[in-house]
C-alpha positions as CSV (number, residue, x, y, z in Angstrom):
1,X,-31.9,129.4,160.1
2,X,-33.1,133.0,160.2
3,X,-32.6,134.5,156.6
4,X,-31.1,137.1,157.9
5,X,-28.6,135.4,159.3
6,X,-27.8,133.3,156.5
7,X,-27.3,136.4,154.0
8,X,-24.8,137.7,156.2
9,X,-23.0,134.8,155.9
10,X,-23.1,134.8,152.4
11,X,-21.9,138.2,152.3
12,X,-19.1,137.6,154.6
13,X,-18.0,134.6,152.8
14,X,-17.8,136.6,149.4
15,X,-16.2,139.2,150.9
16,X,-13.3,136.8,152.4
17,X,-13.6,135.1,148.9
18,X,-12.7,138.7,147.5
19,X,-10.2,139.5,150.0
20,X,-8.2,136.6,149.4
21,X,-8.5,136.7,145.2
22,X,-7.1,140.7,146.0
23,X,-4.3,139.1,148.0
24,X,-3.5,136.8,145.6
25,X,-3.6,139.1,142.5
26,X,-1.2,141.6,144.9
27,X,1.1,138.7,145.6
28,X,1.1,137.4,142.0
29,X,1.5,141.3,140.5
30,X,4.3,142.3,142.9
31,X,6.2,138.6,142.2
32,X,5.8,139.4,138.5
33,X,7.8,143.0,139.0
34,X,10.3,141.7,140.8
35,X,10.9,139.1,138.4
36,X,10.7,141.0,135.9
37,X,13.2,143.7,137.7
38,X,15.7,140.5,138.0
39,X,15.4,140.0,134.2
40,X,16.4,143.6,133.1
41,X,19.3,143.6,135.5
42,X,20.2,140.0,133.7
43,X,19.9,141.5,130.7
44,X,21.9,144.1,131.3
45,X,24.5,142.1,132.7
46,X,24.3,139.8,129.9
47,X,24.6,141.8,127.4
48,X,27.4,143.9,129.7
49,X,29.4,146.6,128.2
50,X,29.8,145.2,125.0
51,X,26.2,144.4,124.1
52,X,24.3,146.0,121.5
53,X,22.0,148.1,123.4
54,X,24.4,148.7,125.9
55,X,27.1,149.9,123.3
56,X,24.4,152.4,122.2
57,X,24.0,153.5,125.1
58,X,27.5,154.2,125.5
59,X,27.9,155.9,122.7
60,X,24.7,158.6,123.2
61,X,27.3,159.9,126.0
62,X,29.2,161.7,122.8
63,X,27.2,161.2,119.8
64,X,24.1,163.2,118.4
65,X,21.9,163.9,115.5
66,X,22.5,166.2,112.5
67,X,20.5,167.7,109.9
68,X,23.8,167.2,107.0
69,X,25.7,164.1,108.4
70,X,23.4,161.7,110.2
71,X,25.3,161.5,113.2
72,X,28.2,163.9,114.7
73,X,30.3,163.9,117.9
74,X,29.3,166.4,120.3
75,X,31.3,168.8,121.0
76,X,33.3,169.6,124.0
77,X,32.8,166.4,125.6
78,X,34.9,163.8,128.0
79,X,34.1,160.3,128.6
80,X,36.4,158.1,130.7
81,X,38.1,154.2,129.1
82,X,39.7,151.6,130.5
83,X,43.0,151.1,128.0
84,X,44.9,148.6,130.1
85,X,46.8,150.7,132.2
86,X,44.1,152.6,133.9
87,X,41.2,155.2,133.1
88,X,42.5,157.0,130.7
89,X,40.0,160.3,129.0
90,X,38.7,160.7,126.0
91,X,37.9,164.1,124.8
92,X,36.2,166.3,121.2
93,X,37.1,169.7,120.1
94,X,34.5,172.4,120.0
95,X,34.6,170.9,116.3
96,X,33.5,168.1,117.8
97,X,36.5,166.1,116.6
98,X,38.5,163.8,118.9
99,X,41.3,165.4,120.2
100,X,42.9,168.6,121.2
101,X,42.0,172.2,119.4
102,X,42.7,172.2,115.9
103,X,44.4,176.1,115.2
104,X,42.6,177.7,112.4
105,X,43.9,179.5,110.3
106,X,46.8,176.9,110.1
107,X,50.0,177.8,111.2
108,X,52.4,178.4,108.1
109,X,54.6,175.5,107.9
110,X,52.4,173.0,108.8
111,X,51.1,169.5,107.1
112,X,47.7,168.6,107.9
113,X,46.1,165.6,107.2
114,X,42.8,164.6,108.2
115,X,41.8,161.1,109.1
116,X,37.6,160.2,107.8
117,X,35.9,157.1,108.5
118,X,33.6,155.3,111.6
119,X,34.5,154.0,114.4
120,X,38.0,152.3,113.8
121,X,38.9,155.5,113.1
122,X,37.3,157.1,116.2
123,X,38.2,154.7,118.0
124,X,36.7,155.6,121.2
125,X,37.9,152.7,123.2
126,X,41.3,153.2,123.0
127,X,43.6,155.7,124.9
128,X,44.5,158.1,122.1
129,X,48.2,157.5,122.1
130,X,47.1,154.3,120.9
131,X,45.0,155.1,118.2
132,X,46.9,155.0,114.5
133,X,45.9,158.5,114.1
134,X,48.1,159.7,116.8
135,X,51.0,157.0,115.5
136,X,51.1,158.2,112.0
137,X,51.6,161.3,112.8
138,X,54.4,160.5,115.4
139,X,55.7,158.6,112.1
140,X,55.3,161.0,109.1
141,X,57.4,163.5,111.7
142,X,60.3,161.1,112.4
143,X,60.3,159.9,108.6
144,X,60.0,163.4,106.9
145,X,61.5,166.3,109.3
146,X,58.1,168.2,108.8
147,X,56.0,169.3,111.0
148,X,52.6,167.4,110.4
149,X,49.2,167.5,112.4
150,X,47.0,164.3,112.0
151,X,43.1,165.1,112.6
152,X,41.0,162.1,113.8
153,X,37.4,162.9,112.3
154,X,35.9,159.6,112.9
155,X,32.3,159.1,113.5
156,X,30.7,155.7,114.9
157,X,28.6,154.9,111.8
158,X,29.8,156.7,108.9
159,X,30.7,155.8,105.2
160,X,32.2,157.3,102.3
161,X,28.8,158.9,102.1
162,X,28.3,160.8,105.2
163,X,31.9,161.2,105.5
164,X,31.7,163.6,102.1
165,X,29.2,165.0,103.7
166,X,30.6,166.0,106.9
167,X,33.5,167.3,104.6
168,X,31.3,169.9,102.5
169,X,29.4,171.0,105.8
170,X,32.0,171.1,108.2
171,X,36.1,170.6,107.8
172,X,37.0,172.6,104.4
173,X,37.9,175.5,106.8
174,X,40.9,173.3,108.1
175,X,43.3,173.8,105.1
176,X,43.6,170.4,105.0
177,X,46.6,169.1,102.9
178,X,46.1,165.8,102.7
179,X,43.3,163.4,104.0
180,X,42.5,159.8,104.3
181,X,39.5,158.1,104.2
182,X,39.3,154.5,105.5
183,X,37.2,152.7,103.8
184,X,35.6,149.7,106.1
185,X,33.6,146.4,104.7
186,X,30.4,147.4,106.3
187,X,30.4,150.8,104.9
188,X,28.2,148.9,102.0
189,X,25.8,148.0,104.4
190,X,26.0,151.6,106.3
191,X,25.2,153.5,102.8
192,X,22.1,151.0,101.5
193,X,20.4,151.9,105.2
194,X,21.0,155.7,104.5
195,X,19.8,155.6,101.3
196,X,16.0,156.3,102.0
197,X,17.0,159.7,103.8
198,X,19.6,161.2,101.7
199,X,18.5,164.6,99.8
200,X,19.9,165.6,96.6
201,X,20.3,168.4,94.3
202,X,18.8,168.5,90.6
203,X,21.7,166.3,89.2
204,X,21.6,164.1,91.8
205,X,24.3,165.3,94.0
206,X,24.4,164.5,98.0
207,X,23.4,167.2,99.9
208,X,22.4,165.9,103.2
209,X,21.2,163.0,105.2
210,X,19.0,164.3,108.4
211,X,19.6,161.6,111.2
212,X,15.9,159.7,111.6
213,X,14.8,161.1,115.2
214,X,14.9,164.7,113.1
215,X,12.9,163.9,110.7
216,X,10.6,161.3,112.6
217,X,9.2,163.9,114.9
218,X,9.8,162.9,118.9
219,X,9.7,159.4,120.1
220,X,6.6,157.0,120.0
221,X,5.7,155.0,123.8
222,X,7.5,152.2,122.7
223,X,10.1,153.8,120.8
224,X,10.4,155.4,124.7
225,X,10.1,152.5,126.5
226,X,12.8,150.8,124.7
227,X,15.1,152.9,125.4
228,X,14.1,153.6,129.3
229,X,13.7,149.6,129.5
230,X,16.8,147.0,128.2
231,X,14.5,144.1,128.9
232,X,12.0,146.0,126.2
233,X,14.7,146.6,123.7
234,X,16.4,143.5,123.8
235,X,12.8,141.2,123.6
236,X,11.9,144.1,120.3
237,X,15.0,142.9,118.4
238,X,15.1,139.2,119.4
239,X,11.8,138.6,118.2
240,X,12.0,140.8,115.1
241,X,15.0,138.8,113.8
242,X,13.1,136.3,114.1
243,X,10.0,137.4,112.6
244,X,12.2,138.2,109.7
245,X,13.9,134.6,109.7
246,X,10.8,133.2,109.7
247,X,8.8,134.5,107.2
248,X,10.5,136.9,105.2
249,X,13.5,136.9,103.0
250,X,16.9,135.5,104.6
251,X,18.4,138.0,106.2
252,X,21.9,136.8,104.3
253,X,20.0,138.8,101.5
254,X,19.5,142.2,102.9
255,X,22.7,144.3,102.9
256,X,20.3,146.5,105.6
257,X,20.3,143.7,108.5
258,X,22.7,143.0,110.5
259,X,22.5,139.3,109.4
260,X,23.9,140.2,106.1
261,X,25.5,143.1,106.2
262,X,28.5,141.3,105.5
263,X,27.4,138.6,103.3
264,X,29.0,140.7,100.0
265,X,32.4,139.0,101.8
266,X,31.5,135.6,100.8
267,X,32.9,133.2,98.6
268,X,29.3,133.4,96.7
269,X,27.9,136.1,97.5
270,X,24.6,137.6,96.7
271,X,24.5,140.3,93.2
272,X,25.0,143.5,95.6
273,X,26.4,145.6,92.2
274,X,24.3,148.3,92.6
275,X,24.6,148.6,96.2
276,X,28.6,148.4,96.2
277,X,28.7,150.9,93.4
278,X,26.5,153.2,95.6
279,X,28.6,153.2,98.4
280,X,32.0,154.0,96.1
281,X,30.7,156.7,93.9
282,X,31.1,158.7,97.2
283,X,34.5,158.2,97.2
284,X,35.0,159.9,93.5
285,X,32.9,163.0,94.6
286,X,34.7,163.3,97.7
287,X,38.3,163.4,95.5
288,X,37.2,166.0,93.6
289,X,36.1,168.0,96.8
290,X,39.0,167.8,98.4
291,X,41.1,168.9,95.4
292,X,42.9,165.3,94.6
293,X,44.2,165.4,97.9
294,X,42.9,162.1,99.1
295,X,43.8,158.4,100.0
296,X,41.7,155.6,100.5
297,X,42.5,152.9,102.9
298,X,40.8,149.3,102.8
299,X,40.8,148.1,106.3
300,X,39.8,144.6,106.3
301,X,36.8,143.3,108.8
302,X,38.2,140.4,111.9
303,X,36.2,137.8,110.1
304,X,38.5,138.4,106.9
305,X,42.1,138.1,108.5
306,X,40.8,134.9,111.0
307,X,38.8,132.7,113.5
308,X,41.1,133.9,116.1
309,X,40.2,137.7,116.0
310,X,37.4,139.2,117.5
311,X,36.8,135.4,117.9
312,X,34.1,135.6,121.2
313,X,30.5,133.5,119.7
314,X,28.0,136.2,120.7
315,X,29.7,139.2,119.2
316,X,30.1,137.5,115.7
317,X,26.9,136.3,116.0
318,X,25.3,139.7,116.3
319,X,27.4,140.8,113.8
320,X,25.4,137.9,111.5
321,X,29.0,136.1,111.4
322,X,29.1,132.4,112.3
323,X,31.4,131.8,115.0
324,X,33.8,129.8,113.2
325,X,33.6,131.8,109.8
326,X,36.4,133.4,108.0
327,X,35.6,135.2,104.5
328,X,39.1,134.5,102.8
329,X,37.9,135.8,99.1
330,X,40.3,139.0,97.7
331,X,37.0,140.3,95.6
332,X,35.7,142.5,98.0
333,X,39.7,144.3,98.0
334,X,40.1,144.0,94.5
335,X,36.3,145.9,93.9
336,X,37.8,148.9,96.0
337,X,41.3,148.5,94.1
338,X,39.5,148.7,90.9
339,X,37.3,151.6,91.4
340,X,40.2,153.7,92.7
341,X,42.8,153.1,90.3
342,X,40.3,153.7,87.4
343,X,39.3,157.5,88.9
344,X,43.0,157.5,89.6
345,X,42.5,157.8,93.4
346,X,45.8,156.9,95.2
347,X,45.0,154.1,97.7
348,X,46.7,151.4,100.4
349,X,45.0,147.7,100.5
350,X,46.0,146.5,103.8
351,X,44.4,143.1,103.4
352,X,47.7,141.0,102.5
353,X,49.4,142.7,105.9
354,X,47.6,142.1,108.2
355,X,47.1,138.6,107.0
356,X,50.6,138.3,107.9
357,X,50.5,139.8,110.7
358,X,47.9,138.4,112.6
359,X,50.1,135.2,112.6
360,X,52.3,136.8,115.5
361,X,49.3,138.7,117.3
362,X,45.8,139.6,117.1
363,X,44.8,142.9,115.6
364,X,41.4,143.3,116.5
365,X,39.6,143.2,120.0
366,X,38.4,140.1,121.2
367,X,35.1,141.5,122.0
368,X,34.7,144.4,119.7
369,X,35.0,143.8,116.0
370,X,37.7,147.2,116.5
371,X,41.3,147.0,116.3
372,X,43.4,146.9,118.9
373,X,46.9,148.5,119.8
374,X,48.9,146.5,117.5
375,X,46.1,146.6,115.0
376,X,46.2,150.2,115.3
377,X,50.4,150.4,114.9
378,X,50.1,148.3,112.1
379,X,47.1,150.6,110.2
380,X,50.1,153.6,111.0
381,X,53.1,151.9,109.8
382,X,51.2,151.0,106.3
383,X,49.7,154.5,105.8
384,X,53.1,156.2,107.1
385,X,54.8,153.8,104.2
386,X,52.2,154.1,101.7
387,X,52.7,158.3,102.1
388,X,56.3,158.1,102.2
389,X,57.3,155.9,99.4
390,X,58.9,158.6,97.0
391,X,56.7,157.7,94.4
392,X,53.6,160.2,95.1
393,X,53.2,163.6,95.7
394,X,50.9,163.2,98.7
395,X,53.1,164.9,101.0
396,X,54.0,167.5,98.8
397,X,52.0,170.7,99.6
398,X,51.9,173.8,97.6
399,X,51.4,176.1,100.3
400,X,53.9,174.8,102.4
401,X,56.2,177.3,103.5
402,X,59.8,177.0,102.4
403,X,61.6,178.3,105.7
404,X,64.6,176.7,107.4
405,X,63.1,176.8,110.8
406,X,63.8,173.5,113.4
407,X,60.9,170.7,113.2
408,X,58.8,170.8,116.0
409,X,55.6,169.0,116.5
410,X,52.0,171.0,116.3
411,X,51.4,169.2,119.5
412,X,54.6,170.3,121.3
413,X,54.1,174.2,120.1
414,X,50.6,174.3,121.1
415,X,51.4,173.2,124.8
416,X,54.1,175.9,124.7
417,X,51.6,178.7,123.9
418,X,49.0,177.3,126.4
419,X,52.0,177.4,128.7
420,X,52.7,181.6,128.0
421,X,48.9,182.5,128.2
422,X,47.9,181.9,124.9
423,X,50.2,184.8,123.8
């Protein structure tokens, strides 16, 4: 055979050889994205609204980053829930506080009390008719004749910390008369992770705590492609827990996981004296700021009152609570009992309540470790009695004006002024 002849064919059947490997490698590479397109929207349906990335997500709609507070609402913005009878809105203040306008100065007459904590307090899942903040304030009206205006400053997140902080940067200018601080069992957990960014004064005094992505400069490719990509995210956490499992400490040791942030609950739990006295001492400084004018209100966690509450596997799980797990020791309540009465902070444990009350109903969501509407009724009815039991002088305000003028409701009196113009 000519030479020629055979080198062509040579050629040709390398080419074809090529062509076909190029096919293949197409075929192979556009299979691969489309299965891997098919995983994210699993993912995404998998972990569905109440997943963890998803509920971050969610919550970047009306949360961003400050310089004094770690996290804030953003003001001036709506966001639409579903609270069982229909889409119901969910609104901030150009204080970026949930709810309508706050008038400042305060009207004369008026008793305000403002409402601290994270998310149970927020609560940004439920209509705000629902939330207790909107109930104890229809309560202290009906039981005392006054005219009282409850705030709701929750922020997803926060703990006695950041909540004294977002009280020295940003709500002294209310006139607040009284206000309540709702102390939750992973506020522990919340203050040990903020520890590494908080800046303080000479004496050690709080003076802020800069939200990370401020201080971190902008956002690394990866950092980026987790958040563009859920598949990304989700396979980034899954195998750092269990990196950590696996070869370092148990997470049931680290107040910073999410593993054990709640171990402190346990019947034996690990020595976390330090860290529970670091996330209390904010709690004193916070007293003195707001002039002895504050209550503190231990909300137990689902996994305290019962298996039945917030009682769906995967959410416990990610929680680092094993599905069947209820943490039935009192120290945790007694801790926060002790370290109030002995600063002589007034205070409300609603542990043995709800206890009793779950027996009727569930309190908390069944897939969000929040409560729910009777949870929130419940948390009203106990601060409203805790505040009106004649042996305090919580509700008693100095400034309050003495006039014999009919009780109407801030709420009521601001529609009627929006109703004549604002005149």
């Amino acid at each position: 055979m000519d030479p020629v002849v055979r080198l062509l064919r040579l050629i040709q059947t390398v080419v074809s050889s090529i062509a076909r490997m190029t096919r293949t490698l197409l075929q192979a590479t556009l299979l691969l994205l489309v299965l891997l397109c098919v995983v994210e929207v699993g993912v995404r349906l998998f972990e569905g609204p109440e997943g963890e990335a998803s509920t971050l997500d969610g919550e970047r709609e009306y949360l961003a980053p400050s310089w004094t507070s770690g996290q804030r609402l953003k003001p001036l913005v709506r966001w639409k829930i579903q609270d069982g009878q229909g889409l119901a809105e969910v609104r901030t203040n150009s204080l970026g506080l949930r709810g309508t306008e706050p008038v400042v100065p305060k009207p004369g007459g008026v008793f305000r009390v403002v409402c601290l904590g994270d998310e149970r307090v927020l609560a940004a899942d439920v209509s705000r008719e629902q939330t207790f903040c909107h109930r104890l304030q229809e309560l202290l009206q009906q039981q005392t004749g006054r005219r009282v205006e409850v705030i709701n400053a929750g922020v997803p997140g926060h703990c006695p910390l950041l909540s004294l902080l977002q009280v020295r940067h940003g709500l002294l200018s209310l006139d607040v008369d009284l206000w309540v601080l709702t102390f939750d069992m992973s506020d522990v957990a919340d203050d040990y992770r903020l520890r590494p960014r908080l800046i303080v004064d000479g004496r050690g005094r709080p003076l802020a705590c800069p939200h990370p992505s401020l201080q971190g400069g902008p956002a690394n490719a990866w950092q980026q492609m987790c958040r563009r990509f859920r598949l990304v995210d989700w396979s980034s956490r899954r195998l750092g827990r269990l990196w950590t499992q696996t070869f370092l400490e148990s997470p049931g040791g680290d107040p910073g996981s999410r593993q054990g942030q709640y171990a402190w609950l346990a019947k034996d739990p690990p020595d976390w004296t330090v860290h529970v006295q670091q996330a209390l001492d904010p709690i004193r400084d916070l007293f003195r700021l707001c002039r002895k004018r504050l209550v503190v209100a231990a909300c137990p966690a689902p996994w305290q009152i019962g298996t039945d509450e917030t009682r769906q596997a995967e959410v416990r799980l990610r929680m680092g609570v094993p599905p069947d797990a209820v943490f039935s020791s009192d120290a945790p309540f007694r801790i926060v009992a002790d370290f109030t009465k002995r600063h002589g902070i007034p205070s409300c444990d609603m542990s043995m309540d709800f206890h009793a009350a779950s027996k009727e109903k569930p309190l908390f969501q069944e897939k969000r470790p929040e409560l729910n509407a009777q949870g929130h009724a419940l948390v009203a009815r106990l601060l409203a009695a805790r505040l009106t039991n004649g042996q305090t002088a919580l509700l008693e305000s100095p400034a309050e004006s003495t006039g014999q003028q009919p009780v109407r409701p801030v709420s009521i009196e601001r529609r009627d002024r929006a109703s004549r113009g604002g005149r």
